[in-house]
N, C-alpha and C positions, 0 to 999 in steps of 0.2 A: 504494500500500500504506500503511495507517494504522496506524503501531505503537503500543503499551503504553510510555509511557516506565518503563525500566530496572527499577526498586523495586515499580514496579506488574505490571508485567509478570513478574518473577520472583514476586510475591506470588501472583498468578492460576496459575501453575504450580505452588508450594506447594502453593495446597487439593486443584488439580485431582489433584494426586499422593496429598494426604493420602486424597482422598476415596476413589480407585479402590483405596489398597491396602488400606484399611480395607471393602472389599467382601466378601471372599473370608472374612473373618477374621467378620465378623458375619452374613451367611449366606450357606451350602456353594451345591453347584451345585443341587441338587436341589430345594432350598427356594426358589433362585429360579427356577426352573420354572416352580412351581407360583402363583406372585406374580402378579396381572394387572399388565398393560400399563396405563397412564393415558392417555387424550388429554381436553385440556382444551380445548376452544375458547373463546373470549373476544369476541364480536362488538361492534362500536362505534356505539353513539348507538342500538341495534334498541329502538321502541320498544314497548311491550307488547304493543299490538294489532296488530305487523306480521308476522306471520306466520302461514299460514295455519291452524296448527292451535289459535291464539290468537283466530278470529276474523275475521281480515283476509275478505272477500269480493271484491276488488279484485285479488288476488294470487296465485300459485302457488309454495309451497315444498314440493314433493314431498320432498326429500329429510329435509331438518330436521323435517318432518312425519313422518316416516317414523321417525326415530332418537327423537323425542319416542312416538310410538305403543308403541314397542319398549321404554319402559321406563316409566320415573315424571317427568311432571309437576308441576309448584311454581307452585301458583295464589297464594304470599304471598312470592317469595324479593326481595329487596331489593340494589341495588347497596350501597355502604357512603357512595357521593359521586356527583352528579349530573354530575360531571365525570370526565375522564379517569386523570390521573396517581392521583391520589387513589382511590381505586377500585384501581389496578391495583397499588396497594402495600400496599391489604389486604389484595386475596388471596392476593399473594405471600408475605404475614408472618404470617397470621392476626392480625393488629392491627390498632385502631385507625389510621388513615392518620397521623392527627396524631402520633402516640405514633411514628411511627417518619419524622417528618419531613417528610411530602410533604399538608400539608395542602390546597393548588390544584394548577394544573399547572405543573407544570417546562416551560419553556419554552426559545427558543432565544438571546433578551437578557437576559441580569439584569435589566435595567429591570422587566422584567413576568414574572419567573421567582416561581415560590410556592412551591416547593418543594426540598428537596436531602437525599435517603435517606440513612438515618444510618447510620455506617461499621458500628454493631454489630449492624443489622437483621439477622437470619438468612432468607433464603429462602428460597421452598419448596424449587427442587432440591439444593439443602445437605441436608437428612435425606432426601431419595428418593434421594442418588448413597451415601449411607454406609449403604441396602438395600438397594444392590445396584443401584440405577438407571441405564444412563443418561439423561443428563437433556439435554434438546434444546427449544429455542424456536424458532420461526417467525415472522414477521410483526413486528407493531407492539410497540416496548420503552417508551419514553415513561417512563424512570424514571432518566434523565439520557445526558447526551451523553459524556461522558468519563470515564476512568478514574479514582476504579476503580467508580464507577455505573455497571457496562457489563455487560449479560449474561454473558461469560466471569469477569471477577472475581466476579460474584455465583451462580457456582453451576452456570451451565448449560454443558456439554462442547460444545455446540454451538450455534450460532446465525447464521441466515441471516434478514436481515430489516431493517426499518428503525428507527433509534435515537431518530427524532425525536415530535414531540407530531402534527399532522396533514400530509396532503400536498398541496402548490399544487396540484397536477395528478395523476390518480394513474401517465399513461402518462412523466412522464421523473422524478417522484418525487424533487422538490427540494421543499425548506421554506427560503422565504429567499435563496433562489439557493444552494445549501447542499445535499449531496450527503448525506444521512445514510444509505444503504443500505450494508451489510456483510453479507459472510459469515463468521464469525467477526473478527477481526480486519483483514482485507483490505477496502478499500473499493471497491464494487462499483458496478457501470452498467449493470443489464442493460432491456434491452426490455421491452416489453410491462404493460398493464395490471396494478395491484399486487393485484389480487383475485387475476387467474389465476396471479402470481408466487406468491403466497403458497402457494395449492393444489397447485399444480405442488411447490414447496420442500419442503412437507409428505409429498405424495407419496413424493417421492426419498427424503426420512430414512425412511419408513419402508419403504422397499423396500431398502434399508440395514440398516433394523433387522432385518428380515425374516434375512438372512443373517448375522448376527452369529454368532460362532461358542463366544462368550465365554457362553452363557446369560441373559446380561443383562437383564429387562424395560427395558421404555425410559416414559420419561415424558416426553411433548410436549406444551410448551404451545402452541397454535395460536392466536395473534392478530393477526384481523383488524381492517386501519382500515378497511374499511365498513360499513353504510353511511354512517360521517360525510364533511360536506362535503370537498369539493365534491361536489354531487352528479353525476356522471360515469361512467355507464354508457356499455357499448359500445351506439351508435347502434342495431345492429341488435337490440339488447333493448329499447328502448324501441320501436320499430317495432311491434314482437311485442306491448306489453303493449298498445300504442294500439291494433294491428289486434282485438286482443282487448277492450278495453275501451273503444269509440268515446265514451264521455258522459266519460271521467276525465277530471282537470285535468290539464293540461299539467306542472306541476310536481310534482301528484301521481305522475305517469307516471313521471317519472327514476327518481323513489324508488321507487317496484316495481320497476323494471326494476333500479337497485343492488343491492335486495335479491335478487329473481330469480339475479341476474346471481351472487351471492355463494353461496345456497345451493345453484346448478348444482356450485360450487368445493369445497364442505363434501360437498355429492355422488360427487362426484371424490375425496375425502379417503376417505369414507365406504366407497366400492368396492373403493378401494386394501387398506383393510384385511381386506374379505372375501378377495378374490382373492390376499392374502398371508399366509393362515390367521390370522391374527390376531384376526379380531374375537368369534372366542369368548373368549379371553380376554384382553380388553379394556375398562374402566371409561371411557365418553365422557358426560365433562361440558359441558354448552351454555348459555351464560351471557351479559349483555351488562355492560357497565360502566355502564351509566345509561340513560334514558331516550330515547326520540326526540327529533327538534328540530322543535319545531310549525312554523317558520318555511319549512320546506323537506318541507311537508305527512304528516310524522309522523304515527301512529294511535297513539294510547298508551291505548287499551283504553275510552274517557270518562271517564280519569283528569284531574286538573288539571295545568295545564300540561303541561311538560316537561323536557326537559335541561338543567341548568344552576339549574333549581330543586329546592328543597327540600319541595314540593307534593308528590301523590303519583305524579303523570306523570312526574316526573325521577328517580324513587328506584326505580320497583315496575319489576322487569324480567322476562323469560320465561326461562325456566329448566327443563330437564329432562334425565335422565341414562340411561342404556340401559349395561346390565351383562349379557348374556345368561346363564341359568342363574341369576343370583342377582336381579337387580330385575325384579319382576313386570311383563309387558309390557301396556301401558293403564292403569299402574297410578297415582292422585293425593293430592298431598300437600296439606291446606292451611297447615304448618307454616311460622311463621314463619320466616326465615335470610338471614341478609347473605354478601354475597363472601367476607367474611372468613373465613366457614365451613368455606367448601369447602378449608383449610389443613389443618385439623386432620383434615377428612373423608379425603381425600386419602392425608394419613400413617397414619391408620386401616386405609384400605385397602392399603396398600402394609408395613404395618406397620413403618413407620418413626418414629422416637422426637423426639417435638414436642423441639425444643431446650428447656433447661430446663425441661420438663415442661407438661402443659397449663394449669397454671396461671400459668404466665409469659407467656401469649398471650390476649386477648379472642373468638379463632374457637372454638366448640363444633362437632365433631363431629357430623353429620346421618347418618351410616351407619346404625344403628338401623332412622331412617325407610326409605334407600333399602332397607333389607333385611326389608321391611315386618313391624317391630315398632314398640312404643307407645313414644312420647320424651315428656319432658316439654318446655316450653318453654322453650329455649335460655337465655333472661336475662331478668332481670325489666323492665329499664331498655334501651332501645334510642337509641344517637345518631350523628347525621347530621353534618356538617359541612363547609363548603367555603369556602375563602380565595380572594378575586378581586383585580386593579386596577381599574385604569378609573374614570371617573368614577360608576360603575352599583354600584363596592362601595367604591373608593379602600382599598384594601390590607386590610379589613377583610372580617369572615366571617359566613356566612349559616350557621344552625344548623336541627335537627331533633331531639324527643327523641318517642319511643313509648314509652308503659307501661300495657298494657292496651288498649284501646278509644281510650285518649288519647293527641292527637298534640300537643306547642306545636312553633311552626316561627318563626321570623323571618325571612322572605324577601328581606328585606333589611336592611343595616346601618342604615337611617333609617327605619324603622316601625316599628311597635310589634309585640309577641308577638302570635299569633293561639293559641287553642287550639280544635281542633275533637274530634269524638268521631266515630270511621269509623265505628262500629259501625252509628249511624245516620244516618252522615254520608261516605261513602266518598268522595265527589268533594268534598268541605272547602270549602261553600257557606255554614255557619252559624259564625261565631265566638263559642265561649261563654266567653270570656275571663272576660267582665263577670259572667257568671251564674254562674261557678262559680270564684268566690276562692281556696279552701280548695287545689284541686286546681291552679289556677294556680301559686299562691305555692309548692309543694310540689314543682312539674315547673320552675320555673324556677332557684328553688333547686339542684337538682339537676344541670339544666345549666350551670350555674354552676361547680358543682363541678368536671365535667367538662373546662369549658376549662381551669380551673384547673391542672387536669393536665395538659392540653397545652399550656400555657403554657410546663411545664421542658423541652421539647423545642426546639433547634434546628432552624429550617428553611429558614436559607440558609449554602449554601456557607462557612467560616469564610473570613477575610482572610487567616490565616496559622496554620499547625500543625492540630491535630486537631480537628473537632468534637466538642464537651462530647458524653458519651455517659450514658446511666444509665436505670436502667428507671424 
């Protein structure tokens, strides 16, 4: 059993009391009724082109295909970071990654840790449990090991899943020789591959939720760590994908069959909530954190690279949501939007109140779009951002900024700007750095300003008392 020490522990009791008694008092029973359900799923390293209704020809995702057919589509939606942790702490804040601390990934040695969320970050299920929510995670946290960075401190009533960044193995699910799976606070051991853990966990909450007696919508975040490495399918789906596709690569093969292997699980998830009357009133959003990893033969749509860059293979993700009744099913967006988005979206839909107001967050609301009316475009200025070691960044950060048609990126710490133009340049083959000055010096400028600001953010753990906090 893994406890909260003392102060922390009492502090996580706190909110979770403040939250639930302030449910009743902000809306009655009947108002939350009529509230949809959220599920959020989060998949890890999917790269664009890996799913079959994306393209893939190689693959079978009956299911995901199926929940994507059933509503709207996002042919432009963007992670916010080509890596993990970063990514996963915009969508939970609607911010900037940097602005709230976790610029790389949180790791499991300080040596090579890049990140530590800032104690004032508000998350998402903090204003879904004060509408009335509750609020539940599954799967992969990857936004620190200890208190009080821990699902329970930060909002969620529940949480079954694992704490750490990726898993050695996924059937005994250690990082490091290092046990990080929990059910809420209790450290757990169980069996079996972490894909079908996670479906299986998902399930149970919401055949739980299903019987609640309290009224309550529930809001589950569902994240998966496949398909990132290792790539480890059960043998007999790889079988399946080889008996099926005799010309694929061998390494190609794992990966469909991960993938496969995963959207059988998201299918499973998917059933559960039919056959528990739910998924009428239900909002599921399907999103990935970044791009594929080309090394462990990724499709990422003939975008450039992938995961871990700043190109458009590691940033551009699949994306599509299913609302029955209210988003048009086959229905496509080409609207620009980042992870960060779906915060503010979210709280839209659930009509819960963005902590100090939308303006205190960088996520713009997308609901408009899914409820097919005209948006305009989110933000004029779009920035990318990811802090690494190793001798490939040595503690330094790789940027991305979008404005219009123009992308500049620095794909690494020791080469120069690149700027290209998607517009007629969508796989960023031609560098017109040289050939357009005006528009260089103007987009660089600009990200300049940007780190600027992320500069007054802490983002490692303090040595001693509070981390510096301030918007």
């Amino acid at each position: 059993m893994s406890v909260l020490p003392g102060a922390n522990r009492l502090l996580a009791c706190v909110v979770a009391v403040c939250l639930v008694v302030g449910v009743m008092g902000e809306a009655g029973a009947e108002d939350l009724a009529v509230r949809p359900n959220v599920l959020l799923i989060l998949v890890d390293d999917l790269g664009y082109g890996d799913l079959g209704y994306m393209g893939a020809d190689d693959m079978r995702t009956p299911h995901i295909d199926r929940l994507a057919a059933s509503g709207m589509t996002f042919t432009n939606f963007y992670a916010n970071c080509p890596v993990c942790s970063p990514t996963r702490a915009a969508l939970l804040t609607g911010r900037y990654q940097d602005l709230v601390g976790v610029p790389g990934v949180i790791r499991t040695h300080p040596r090579n840790n890049w990140g530590y969320l800032r104690p004032d970050a508000v998350l998402l299920p903090v204003p879904m449990a004060k509408a009335g929510y509750h609020t539940a995670m599954v799967g992969k946290w990857h936004l620190g090991l200890e208190a009080p960075n821990l699902p329970g401190p930060r909002g969620f009533e529940h949480f079954h899943g694992f704490l750490g960044d990726m898993m050695d193995d996924y059937y005994n699910h250690r990082r490091h020789g290092i046990n990080y799976m929990r059910k809420n606070e209790e450290t757990i051991d169980p069996r079996g591959h972490a894909t079908e853990l996670f479906s299986q966990w998902a399930v149970d909450y919401l055949q739980s939720a299903s019987k609640r007696k309290d009224g309550r919508p529930f809001f589950l975040y569902l994240a998966y760590n496949a398909p990132h490495t290792p790539i480890q399918p059960p043998e007999e789906w790889v079988a399946r994908v080889l008996k099926r596709e005799p010309k694929i690569d061998r390494r190609r093969a794992k990966l469909v069959a991960l993938i496969e292997h995963m959207d059988d699980g998201i299918g499973k998830v998917l059933s559960a909530l039919r056959l528990n009357g739910q998924q009428k009133n239900t909002l599921v959003i399907f999103s990935s954190d970044n791009g594929g990893q080309v090394s462990v033969g990724a499709n990422n749509g003939g975008l450039r690279d992938g995961k871990q860059s700043v190109y458009e293979g590691g940033l551009k993700v699949p994306t599509c949501a299913s609302w029955p009744g209210r988003i048009e099913p086959g229905s496509h967006s080409d609207l620009m939007a980042l992870s960060m988005d779906l915060f503010p979206t979210v709280c839209a839909v659930a009509r819960a109140p963005v902590p100090g107001g939308v303006e205190a967050i960088e996520g713009r609301s997308i609901l408009p779009t899914l409820m097919g009316k005209p948006q305009k475009e989110l933000r004029m200025a779009w920035f990318f951002s990811r802090r690494e070691g190793g001798a490939r960044y040595a503690g330094k950060t790789i940027e991305a900024m979008r404005q219009g048609p123009w992308k500049l990126l620095q794909n690494s710490p020791f080469e120069s700007l690149e700027l290209y133009n998607l517009e007629s340049d969508p796989k960023e083959q031609t560098n017109l750095a040289k050939k357009n000055p005006k528009i260089f010096r103007e987009m660089s400028a600009a990200l300049r300003r940007q780190l600027q600001r992320y500069g007054q953010v802490p983002w490692q753990k303090p040595a001693g008392g509070n981390q510096a906090t301030g918007r």
